[in-house]
C-alpha positions in Angstrom: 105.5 80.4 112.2 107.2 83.7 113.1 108.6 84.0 116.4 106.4 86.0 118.6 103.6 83.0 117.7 106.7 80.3 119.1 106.7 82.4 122.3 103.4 83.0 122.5 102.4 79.2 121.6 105.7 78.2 124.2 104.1 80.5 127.2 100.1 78.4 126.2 101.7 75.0 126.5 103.3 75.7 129.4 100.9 77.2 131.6 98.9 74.6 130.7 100.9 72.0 131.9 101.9 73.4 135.0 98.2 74.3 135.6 97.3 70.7 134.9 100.2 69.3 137.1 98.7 71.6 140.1 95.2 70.4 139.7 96.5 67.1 139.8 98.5 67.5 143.5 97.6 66.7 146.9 98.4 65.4 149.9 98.5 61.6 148.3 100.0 62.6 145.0 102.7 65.0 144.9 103.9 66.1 141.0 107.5 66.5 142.1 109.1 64.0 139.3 106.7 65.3 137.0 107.4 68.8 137.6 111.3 67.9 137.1 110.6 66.9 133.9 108.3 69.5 132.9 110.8 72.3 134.0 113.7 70.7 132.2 111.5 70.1 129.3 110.5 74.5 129.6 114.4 74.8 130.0 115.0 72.9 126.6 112.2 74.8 124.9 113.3 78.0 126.0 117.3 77.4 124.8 116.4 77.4 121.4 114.8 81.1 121.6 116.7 84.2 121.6 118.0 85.6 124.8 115.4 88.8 124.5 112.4 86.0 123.7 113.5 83.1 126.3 113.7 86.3 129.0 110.0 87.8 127.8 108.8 83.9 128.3 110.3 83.8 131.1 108.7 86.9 133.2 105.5 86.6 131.4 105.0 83.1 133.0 106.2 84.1 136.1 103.5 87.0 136.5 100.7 84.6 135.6 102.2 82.0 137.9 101.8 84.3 140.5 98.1 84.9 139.8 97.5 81.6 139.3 99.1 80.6 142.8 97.1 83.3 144.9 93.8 81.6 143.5 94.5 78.5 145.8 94.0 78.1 149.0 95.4 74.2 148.8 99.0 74.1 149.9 99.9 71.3 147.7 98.9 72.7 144.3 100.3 76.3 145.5 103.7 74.4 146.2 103.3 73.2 142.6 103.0 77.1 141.4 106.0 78.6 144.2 108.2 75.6 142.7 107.8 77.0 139.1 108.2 80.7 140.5 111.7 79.6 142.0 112.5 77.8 139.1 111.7 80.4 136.8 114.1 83.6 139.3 116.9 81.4 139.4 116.8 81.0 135.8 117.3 84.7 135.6 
């Protein structure tokens, strides 16, 4: 596996998860310890890549994230998406 499939296969899983983490919040079931670990876990993942490659991940995520957060109106799973978008700037 070369390494614009890691990063491209890195950026997938990701979005995925963090998609499937917002679907899953709501007022009764907020993702926060989930999204800890999921974030730390991206963190990890994204150590191990070059500093041009972890920065590409990095910005390509956070441009879908922000798509992804204007397609929903519910505040809970758009808190999901504007925690990922901080997470992802101060990173930077």
């Amino acid at each position: 596996m070369n390494a614009t499939t890691n990063v491209t296969d890195l950026f997938a899983r990701y979005l995925a998860l963090i998609r499937d983490a917002a679907r899953r919040s709501s007022a009764d079931s907020a993702p926060d310890a989930e999204l800890r670990q999921l974030l730390q876990l991206l963190d990890d993942d994204c150590a191990a890549l070059s500093d041009a490659d972890k920065r590409h991940v990095r910005r390509v995520l956070s441009a879908q994230i922000e798509q992804e957060a204007l397609r929903y109106v519910d505040p809970y799973k758009r808190s999901v998406f504007n925690a990922v978008l901080k997470h992802l700037e101060a990173a930077e």
